[in-house]
C-alpha positions in Angstrom: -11.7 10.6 -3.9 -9.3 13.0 -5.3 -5.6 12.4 -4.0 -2.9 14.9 -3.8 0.4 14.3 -2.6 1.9 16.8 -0.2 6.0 17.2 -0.3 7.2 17.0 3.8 8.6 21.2 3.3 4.8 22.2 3.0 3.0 20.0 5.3 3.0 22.8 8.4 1.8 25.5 5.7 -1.0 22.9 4.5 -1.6 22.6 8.4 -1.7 26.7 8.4 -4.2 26.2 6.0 -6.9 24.0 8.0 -6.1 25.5 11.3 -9.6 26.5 11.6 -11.4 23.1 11.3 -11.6 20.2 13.5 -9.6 17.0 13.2 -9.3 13.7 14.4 -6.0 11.7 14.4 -7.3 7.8 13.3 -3.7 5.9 14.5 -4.4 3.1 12.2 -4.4 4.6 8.7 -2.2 7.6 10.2 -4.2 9.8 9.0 -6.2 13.0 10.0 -9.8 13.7 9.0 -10.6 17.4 9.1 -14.2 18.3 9.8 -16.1 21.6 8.7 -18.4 23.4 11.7 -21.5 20.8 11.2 -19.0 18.2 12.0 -19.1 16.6 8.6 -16.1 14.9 7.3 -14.3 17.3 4.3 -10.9 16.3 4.1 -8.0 13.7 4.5 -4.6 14.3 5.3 -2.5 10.8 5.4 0.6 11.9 7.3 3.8 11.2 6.1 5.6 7.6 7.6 8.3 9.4 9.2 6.3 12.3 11.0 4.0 11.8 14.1 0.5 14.0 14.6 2.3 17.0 15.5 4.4 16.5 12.6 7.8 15.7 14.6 10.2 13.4 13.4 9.9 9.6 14.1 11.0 6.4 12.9 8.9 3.1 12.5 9.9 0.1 10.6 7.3 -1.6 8.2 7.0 -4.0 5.5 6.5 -3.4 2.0 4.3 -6.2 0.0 3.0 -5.4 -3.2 1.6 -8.3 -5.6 0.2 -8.8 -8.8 -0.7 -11.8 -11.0 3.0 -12.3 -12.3 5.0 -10.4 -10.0 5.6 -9.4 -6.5 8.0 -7.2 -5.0 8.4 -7.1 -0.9 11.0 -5.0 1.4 11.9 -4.1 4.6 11.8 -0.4 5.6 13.9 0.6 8.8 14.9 4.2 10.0 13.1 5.4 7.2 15.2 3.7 4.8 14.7 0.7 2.3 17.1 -1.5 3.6 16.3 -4.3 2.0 13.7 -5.7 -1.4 13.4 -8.9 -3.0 11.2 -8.9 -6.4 9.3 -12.6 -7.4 8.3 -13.4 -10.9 6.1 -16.5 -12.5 4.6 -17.7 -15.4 1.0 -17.5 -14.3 -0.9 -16.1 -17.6 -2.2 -18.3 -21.0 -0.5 -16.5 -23.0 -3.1 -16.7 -26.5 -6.0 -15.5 -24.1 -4.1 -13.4 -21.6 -5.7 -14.9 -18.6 -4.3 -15.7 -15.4 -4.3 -18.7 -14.6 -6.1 -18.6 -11.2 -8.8 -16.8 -13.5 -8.9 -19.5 -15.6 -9.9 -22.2 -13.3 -13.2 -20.8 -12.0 -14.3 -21.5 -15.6 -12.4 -24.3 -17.1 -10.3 -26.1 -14.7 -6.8 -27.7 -14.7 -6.7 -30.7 -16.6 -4.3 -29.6 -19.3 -0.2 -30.0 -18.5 0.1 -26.6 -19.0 -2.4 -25.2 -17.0 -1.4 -27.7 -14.1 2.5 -25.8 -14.4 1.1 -22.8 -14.2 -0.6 -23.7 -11.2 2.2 -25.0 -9.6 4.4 -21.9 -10.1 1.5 -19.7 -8.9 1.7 -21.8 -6.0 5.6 -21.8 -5.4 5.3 -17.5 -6.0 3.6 -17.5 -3.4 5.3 -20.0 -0.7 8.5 -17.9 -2.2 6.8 -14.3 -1.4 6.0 -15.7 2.3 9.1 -17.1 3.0 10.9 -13.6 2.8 8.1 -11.9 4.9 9.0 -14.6 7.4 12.3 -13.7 7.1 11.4 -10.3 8.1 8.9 -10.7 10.7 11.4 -13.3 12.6 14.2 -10.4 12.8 12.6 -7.2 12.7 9.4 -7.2 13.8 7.6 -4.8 11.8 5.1 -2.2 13.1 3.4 -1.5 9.8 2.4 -3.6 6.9 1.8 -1.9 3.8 0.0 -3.8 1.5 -1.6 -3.9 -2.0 -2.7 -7.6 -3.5 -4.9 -8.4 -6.1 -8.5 -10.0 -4.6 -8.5 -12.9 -6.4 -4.7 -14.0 -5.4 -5.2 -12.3 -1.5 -6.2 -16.8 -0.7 -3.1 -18.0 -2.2 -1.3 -15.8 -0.2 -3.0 -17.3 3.1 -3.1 -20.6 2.5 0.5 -20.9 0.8 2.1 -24.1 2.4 4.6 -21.5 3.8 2.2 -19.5 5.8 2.4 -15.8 5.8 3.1 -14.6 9.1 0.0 -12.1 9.4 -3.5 -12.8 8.8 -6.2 -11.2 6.5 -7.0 -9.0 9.8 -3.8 -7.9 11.2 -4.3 -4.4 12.8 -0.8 -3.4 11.3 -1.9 -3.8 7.5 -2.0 -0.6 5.7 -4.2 -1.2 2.1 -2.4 0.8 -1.1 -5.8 2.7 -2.0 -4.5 2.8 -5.5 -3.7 0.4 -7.9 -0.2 -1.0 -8.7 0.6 -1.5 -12.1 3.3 -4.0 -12.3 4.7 -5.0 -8.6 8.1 -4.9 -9.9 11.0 -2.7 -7.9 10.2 0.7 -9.0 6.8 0.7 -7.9 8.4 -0.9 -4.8 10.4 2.2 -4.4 8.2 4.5 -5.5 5.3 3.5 -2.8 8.3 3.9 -0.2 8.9 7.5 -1.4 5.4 8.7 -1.2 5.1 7.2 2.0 7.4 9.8 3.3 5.2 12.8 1.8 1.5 13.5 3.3 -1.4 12.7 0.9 -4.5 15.1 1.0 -7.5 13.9 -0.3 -11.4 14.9 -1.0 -14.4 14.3 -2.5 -15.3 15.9 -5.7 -17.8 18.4 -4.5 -15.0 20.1 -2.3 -12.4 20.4 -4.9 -12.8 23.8 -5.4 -12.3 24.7 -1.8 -9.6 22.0 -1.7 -7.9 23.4 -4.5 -7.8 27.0 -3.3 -6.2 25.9 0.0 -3.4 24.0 -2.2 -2.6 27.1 -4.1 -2.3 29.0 -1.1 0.2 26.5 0.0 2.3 26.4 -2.7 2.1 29.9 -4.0 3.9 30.5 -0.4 
């Protein structure tokens, strides 16, 4: 898929643009899937957080959780607004081979001292991580959860001695369909930002169509 991101002062004149095809509203992913006249699926338009499916204001609070091998930045998002972030760091990686260390035992195991610490702090990043989600579910009940975690650390996260206070299948996650380079507090901030523009996406074989739209949005 092909991603664009829409800025929220040309959303109606994207709208303007597709006025002529079908759509379905999907509540989960909030998100509208525009169809062409034999009903086939062309494009995607992920609304922006703080606009409903007629594009009026709203508010809903979520939670941010983005994770990586080393690092881990979650925050709280009310009104809007990023009231709140904590970022995590560990020592997870061999350094010489570059390898985490949760990589590292599904070939070689943990019988060396230094491969047992970096174990342990994997574990602790993660009993840390939850323990500020918990924080956050006990006094704000989020509605969304917007989430982006590595496969191979997504059963540390559920099995952390400090649970995580939603499971694997929680109807409030929202997956990150990209990757996230470095979990730290920029890319934190920056996931917030775009969630407050639309995103338009398609398939390669309608990018020329797609693209034509787009510059008739913003040569307007």
């Amino acid at each position: 898929m092909i991603y664009r991101i829409i800025p929220s002062n040309k959303i109606q004149a994207l709208f303007n643009q597709l006025d002529n095809y079908q759509k379905q509203f999907d509540e989960h992913s909030h998100s509208i899937t525009f169809y062409d006249e034999t009903e086939t699926p062309i494009f995607h338009f992920r609304l922006p957080f703080n606009l409903n499916q007629e594009l009026n204001e709203r508010t809903v609070s979520y939670v941010l959780c983005i994770i990586q091998t080393e690092n881990a930045s979650v925050g709280l998002v009310k009104n809007n607004q990023l009231v709140d972030h904590k970022t995590f760091a560990t020592y997870a990686v061999r350094k010489k081979q570059g390898k985490s260390q949760i990589k590292y035992l599904k070939t070689r195991g943990k019988s060396k001292a230094g491969s047992r610490l970096r174990l342990a702090n994997t574990l602790n990043f993660f009993e840390h991580i939850n323990e500020r989600l918990q924080q956050y579910f006990n006094t704000d009940h989020p509605e969304k959860i917007i989430f982006s975690c590595s496969k191979i650390l997504i059963p540390y996260l559920f099995s952390s001695k400090v649970a995580c206070p939603f499971d694997k299948k929680d109807q409030r996650i929202y997956k990150i369909p990209k990757y996230i380079p470095n979990a730290n507090f920029e890319d934190l901030k920056k996931i917030h930002q775009d969630l407050l523009k639309g995103e338009f996406s398609f398939s390669e074989e309608q990018k020329e169509q797609a693209e034509e739209i787009l510059r008739n949005v913003f040569d307007n």
